[in-house]
DOLO-827089 format. One record per residue (C-alpha): residue in three letters; chain; z, y, x. Coordinates in Angstrom, 1 decimal. Each point is the difference from the previous one (the first is absolute). Example, Ala and Ser with C-alpha at 12.3 -4.5 7.8 and 13.67 -1.06 7.14 Angstrom:
BEGIN
+------+---------+--------+--------+--------+
| miro | drentor |     zz |     yy |     xx |
+------+---------+--------+--------+--------+
|  ALA |       A |    7.8 |   -4.5 |   12.3 |
|  SER |       A |   -0.7 |    3.4 |    1.4 |
+------+---------+--------+--------+--------+
END
This chain:
BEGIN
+------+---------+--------+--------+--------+
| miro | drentor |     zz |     yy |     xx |
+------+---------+--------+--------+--------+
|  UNK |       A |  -74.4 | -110.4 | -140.5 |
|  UNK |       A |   -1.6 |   -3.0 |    1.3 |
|  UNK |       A |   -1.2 |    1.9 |    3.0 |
|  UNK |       A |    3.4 |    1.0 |    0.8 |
|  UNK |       A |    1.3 |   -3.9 |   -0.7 |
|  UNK |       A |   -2.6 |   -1.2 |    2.1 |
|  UNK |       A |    1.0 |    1.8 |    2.9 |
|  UNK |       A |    3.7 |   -0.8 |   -0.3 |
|  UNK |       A |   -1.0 |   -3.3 |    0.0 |
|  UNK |       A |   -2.4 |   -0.2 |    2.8 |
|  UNK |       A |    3.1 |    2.0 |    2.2 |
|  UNK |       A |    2.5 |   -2.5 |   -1.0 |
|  UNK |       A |   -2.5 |   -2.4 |    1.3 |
|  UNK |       A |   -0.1 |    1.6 |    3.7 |
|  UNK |       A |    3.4 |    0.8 |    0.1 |
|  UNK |       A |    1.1 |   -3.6 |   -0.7 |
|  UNK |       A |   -3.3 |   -1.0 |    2.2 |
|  UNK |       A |    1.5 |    2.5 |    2.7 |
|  UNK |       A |    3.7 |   -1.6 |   -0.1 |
|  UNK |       A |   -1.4 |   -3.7 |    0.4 |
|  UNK |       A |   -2.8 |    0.8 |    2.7 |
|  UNK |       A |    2.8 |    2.1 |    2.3 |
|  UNK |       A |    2.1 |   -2.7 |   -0.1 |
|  UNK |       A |   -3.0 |   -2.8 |    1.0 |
|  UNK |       A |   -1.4 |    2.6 |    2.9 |
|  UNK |       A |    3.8 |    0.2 |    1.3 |
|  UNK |       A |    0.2 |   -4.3 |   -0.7 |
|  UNK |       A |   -3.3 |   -0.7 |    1.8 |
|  UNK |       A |    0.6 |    2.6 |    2.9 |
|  UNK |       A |    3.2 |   -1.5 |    0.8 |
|  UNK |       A |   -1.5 |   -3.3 |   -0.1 |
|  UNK |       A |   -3.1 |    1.0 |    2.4 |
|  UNK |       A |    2.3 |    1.6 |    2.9 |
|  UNK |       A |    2.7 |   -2.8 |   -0.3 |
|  UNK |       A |    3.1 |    2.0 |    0.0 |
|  UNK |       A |    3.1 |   -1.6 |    0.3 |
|  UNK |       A |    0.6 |    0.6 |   -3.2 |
|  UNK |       A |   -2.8 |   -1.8 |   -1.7 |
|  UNK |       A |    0.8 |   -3.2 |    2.9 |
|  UNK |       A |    3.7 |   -0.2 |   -1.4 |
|  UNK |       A |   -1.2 |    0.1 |   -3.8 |
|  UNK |       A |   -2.6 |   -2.4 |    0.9 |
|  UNK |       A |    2.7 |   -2.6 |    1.9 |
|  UNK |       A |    2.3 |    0.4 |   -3.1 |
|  UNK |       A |   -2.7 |   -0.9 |   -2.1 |
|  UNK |       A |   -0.6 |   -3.3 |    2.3 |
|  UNK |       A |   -3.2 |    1.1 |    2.0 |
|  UNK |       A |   -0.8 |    0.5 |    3.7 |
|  UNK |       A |   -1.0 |    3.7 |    1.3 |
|  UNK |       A |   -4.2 |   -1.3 |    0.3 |
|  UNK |       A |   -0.3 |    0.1 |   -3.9 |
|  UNK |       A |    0.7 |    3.6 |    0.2 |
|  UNK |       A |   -3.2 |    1.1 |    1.1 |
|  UNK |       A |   -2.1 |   -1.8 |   -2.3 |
|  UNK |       A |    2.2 |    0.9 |   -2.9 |
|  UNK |       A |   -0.5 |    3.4 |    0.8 |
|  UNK |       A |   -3.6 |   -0.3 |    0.1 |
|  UNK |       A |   -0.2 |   -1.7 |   -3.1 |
|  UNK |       A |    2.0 |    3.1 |   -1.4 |
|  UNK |       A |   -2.5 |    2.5 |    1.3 |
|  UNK |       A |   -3.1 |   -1.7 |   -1.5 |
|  UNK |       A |    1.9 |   -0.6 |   -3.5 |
|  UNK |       A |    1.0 |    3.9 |    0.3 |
|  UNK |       A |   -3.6 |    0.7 |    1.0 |
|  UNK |       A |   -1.8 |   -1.5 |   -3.0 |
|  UNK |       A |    3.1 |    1.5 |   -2.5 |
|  UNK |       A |   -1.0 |    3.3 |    1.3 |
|  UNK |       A |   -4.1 |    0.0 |   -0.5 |
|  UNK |       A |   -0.5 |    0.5 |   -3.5 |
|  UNK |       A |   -2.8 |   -2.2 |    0.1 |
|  UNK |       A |    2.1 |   -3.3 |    1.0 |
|  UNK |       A |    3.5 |    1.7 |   -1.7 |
|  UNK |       A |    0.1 |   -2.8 |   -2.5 |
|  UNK |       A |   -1.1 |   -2.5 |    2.5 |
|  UNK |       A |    2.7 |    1.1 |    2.9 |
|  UNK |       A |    2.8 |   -0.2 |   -3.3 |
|  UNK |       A |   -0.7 |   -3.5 |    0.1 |
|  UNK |       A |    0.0 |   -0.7 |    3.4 |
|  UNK |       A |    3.8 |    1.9 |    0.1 |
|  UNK |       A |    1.1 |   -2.4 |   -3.1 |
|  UNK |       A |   -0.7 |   -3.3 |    2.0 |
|  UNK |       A |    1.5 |    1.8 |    3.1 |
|  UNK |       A |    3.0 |    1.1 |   -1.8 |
|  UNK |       A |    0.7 |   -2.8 |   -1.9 |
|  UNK |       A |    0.3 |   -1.8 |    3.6 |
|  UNK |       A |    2.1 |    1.8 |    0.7 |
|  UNK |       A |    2.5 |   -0.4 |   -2.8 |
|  UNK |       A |   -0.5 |   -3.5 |    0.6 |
|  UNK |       A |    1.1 |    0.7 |    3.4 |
|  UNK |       A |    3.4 |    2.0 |   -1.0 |
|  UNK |       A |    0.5 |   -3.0 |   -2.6 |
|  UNK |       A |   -0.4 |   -2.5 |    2.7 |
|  UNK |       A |    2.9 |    1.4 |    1.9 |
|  UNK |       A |    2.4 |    0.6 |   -2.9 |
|  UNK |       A |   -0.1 |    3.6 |    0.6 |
|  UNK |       A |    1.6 |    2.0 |   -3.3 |
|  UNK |       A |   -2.1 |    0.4 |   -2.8 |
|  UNK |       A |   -0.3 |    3.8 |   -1.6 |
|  UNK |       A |    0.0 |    1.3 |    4.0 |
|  UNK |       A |   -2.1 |   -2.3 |    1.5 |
|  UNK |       A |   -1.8 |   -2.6 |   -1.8 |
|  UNK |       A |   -1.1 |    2.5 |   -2.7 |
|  UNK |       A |   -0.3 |    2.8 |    2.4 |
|  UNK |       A |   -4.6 |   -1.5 |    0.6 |
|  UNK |       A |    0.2 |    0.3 |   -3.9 |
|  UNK |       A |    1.1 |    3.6 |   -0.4 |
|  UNK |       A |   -2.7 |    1.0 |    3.3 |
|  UNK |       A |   -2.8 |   -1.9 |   -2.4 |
|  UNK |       A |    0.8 |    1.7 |   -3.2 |
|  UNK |       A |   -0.2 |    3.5 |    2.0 |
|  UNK |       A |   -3.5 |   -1.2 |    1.4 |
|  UNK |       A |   -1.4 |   -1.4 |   -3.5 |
|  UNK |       A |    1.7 |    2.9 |   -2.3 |
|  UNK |       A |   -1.4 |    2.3 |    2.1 |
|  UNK |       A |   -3.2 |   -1.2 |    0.3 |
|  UNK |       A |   -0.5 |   -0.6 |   -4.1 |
|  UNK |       A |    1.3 |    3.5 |   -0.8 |
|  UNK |       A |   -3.0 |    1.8 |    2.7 |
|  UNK |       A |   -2.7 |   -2.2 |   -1.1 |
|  UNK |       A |   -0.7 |    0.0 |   -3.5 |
|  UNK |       A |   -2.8 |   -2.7 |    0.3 |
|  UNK |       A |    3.1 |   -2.6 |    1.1 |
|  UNK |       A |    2.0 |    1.5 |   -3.5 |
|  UNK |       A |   -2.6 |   -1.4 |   -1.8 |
|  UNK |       A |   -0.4 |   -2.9 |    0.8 |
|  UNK |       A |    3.9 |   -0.5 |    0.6 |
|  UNK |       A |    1.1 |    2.0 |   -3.0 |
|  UNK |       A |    4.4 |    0.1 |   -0.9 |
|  UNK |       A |    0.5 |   -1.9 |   -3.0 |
|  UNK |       A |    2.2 |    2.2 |   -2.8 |
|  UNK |       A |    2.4 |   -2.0 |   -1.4 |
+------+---------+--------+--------+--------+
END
């Protein structure tokens, strides 16, 4: 039974690991060829064009170290302080709160659920407290 648990668990993991790194490849890709898109998003946000490139490779090296399991934790961490600009960014501009402010939050939460349910060493030492 806890075989089977186990399991469930560690597939939870990659499928909420799945949902957040799609999103981040699409984020970062966007970012890295400059589409128009990502220039009017960045504008609206109050930021010229040239920050798109660095911000995009900034993505790719947070997404890199997420990915090796070796530097999982480590790339986690990086994507907290990357996100958390960026809700400081969306708060800056008075943009809404539950769509856009929050929206880092809910992309951080996919990264770090994910990665405590597929690595058990990262449950233990970060164990859910039963209330």
């Amino acid at each position: 039974m806890a075989n089977v648990e186990r399991r469930s668990t560690v597939w939870t993991g990659r499928t909420l690991t799945a949902v957040a790194v799609l999103f981040l490849i699409f984020d970062a890709t966007v970012k890295l060829l400059q589409l128009t898109p990502a220039i009017d998003a960045t504008a609206q946000l109050g930021f010229k064009a040239s920050v798109l490139l660095p911000l995009g490779i900034i993505e790719a090296l947070c997404l890199a170290a997420y990915l090796v399991p070796q530097t999982s934790v480590a790339g986690a961490i990086l994507w907290t302080g990357y996100l958390g600009g960026a809700v400081a960014t969306q708060l800056r501009v008075g943009n809404p709160l539950f769509s856009n402010v929050l929206f880092p939050v809910y992309v951080a939460a996919l990264l770090w659920g994910g990665l405590w349910l597929r690595r058990p060493q990262l449950r233990a030492v970060v164990p859910l407290m039963t209330i």
